[in-house]
C-alpha positions in Angstrom: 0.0 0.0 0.0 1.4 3.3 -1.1 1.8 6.5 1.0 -1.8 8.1 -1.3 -3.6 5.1 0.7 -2.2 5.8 4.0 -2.6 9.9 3.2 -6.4 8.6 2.4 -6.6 6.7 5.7 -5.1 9.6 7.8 -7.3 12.2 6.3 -10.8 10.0 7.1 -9.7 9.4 10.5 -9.4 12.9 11.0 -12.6 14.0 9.5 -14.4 10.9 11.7 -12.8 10.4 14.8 -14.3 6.8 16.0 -14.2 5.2 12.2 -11.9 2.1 11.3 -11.3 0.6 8.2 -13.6 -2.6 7.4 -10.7 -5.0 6.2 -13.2 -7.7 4.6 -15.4 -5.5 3.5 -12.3 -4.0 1.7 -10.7 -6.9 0.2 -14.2 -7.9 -1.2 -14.7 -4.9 -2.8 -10.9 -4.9 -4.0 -11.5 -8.5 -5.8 -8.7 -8.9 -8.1 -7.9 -5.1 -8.9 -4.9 -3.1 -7.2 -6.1 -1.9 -3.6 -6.7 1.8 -4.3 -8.6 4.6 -2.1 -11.9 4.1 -3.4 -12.0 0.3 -2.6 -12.0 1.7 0.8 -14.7 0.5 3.9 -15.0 2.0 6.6 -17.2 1.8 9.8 -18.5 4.2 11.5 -18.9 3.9 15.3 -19.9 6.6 18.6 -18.4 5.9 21.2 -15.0 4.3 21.8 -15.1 0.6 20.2 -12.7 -2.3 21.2 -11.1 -3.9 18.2 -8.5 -6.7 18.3 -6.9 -8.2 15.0 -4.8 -11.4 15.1 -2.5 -12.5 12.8 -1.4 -16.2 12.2 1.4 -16.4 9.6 2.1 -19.9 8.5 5.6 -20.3 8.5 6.4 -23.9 7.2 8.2 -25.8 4.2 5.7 -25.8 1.5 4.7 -21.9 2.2 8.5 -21.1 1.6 8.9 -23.5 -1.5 6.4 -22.0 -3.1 7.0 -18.2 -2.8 3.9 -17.9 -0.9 5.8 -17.2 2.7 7.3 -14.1 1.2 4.6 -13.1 -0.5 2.5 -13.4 3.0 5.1 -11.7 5.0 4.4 -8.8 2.5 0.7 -8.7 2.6 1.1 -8.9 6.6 3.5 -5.3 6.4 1.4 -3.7 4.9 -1.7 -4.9 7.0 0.5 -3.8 10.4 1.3 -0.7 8.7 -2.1 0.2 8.6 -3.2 -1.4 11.8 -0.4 1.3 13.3 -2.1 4.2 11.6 -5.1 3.0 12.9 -3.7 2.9 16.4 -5.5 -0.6 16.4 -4.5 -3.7 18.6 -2.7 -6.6 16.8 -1.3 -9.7 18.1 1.0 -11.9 16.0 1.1 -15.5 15.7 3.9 -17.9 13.9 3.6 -21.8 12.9 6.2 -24.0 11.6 8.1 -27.0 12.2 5.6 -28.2 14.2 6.0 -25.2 17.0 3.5 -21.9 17.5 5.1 -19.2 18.7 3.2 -16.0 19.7 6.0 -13.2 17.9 3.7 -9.9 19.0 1.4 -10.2 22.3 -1.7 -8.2 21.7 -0.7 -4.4 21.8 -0.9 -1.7 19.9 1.2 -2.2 16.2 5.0 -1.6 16.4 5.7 1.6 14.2 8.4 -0.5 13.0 6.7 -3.6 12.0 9.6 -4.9 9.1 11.9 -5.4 12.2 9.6 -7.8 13.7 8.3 -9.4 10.2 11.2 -10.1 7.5 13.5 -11.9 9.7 10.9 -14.6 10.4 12.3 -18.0 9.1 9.9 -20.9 7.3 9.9 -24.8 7.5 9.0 -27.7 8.3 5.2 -29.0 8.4 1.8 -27.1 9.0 0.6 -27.1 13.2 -2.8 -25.4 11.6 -5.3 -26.8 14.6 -2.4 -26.4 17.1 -2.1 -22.3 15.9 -5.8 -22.0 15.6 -6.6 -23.5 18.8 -3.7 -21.1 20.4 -5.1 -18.2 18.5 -9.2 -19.0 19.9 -7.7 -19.7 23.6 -5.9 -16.1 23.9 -9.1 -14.7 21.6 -11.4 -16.0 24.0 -10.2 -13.6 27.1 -9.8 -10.8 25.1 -13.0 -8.4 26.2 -12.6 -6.9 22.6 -15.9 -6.0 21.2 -14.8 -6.9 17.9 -12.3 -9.5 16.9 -10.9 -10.6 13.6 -8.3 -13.8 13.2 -6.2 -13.6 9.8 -4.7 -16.9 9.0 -2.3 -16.3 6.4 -1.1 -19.8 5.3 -1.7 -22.2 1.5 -3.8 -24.7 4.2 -2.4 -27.6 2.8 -2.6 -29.5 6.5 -4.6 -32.7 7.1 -5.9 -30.7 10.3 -8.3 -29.4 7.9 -10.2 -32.3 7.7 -10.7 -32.3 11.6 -11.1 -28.3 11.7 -13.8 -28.9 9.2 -15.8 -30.5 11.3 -14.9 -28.1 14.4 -16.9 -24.8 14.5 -15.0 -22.1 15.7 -16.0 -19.6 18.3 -18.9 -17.2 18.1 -18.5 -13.6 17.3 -15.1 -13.8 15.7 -14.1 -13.3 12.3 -12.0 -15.4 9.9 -10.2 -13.8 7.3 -8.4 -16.7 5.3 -5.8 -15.5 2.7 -5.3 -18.1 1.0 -1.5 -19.0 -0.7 -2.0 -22.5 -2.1 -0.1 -22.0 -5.4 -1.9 -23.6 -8.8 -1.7 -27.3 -9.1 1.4 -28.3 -10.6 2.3 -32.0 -12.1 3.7 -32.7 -8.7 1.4 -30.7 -6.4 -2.4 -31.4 -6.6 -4.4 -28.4 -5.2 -5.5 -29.7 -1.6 -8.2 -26.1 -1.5 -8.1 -26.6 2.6 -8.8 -22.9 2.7 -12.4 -23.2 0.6 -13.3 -26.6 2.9 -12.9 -24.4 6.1 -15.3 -21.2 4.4 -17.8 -23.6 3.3 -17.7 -25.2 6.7 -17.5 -22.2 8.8 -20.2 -20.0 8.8 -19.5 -16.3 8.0 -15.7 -17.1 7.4 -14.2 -15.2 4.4 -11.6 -16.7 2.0 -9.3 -14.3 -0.2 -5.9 -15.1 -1.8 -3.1 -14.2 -1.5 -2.2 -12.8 -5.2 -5.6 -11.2 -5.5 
């Protein structure tokens, strides 16, 4: 996102003090075209309103084979950025190698959020349950009013087929960016991230290169 966008952002916050940006509505508006001001969504609220956006970044072999890690590790910069604009809570959460890691504790977004996000390494296989479930657990005692979980991975795990038949919690958003590359001779596409949105009610599914 270029400095017009954040200018754009800045300049709304100022003229309504209370509104954030709507990031589904957004990216749904976006589609497939370059992100530009007047894909912008923005919601309008009196009175102070408790937001809380978590971020799960897939970190494992097949993400970083495929280009997709980097390309993820961009798309979450840019979201940070503008989470820090916003002055809007974030929390940050890595899995890989069979470990989660919580990188960012729910605060307020780190000016300085390339520090934090292009040193992250990727490998090894795909804890998706094991990252979800650590991501609904800290969700859960968050008093937020609203809360939104990003889950920035290519959902090529066989937790999906568990997950699938899991709802998640009530009154929380799922954002999944999908990175599963096209199928290849060698790579069938496994579409974990369209199994979840058809199973999970009011989940949204957008990729990565869109």
């Amino acid at each position: 996102m270029g400095n017009g966008l954040a200018s754009h952002a800045q300049v709304t916050a100022q003229r309504f003090p209370g509104a954030t940006l709507d990031w589904p509505a957004t990216l749904r508006e976006r589609r497939s075209r370059p992100l530009a001001p007047a894909h912008l969504r923005w919601r309008q609220h009196f009175g102070q309103l408790h937001s809380l956006h978590v971020f799960a970044l897939d970190c494992s072999g097949s993400m970083r084979e495929s280009g997709a890690f980097a390309q993820a590790k961009g798309l979450l910069l840019q979201w940070m950025r503008w989470a820090y604009v916003q002055r809007t809570p974030v929390a940050l959460l890595c899995f890989g190698a069979g470990q989660v890691q919580w990188r960012l504790p729910p605060r307020r977004a780190p000016q300085w959020n390339a520090d934090l996000i292009e040193p992250l390494p990727g490998g090894g296989g795909t804890p998706l349950a094991q990252a979800l479930h650590a991501a609904w657990a800290l969700i859960s005692r968050r008093a937020e009013e609203r809360k939104t979980l990003w889950v920035l991975s290519d959902f090529r795990s066989p937790d999906v087929l568990s997950l699938v038949r899991q709802p998640p919690p009530l009154r929380l958003r799922h954002v999944l960016v999908d990175g599963e590359v096209p199928a290849r001779a060698s790579h069938r596409v496994f579409g974990g991230a369209q199994r979840l949105v058809q199973a999970w009610p009011g989940a949204v599914r957008i990729t990565a290169n869109g």
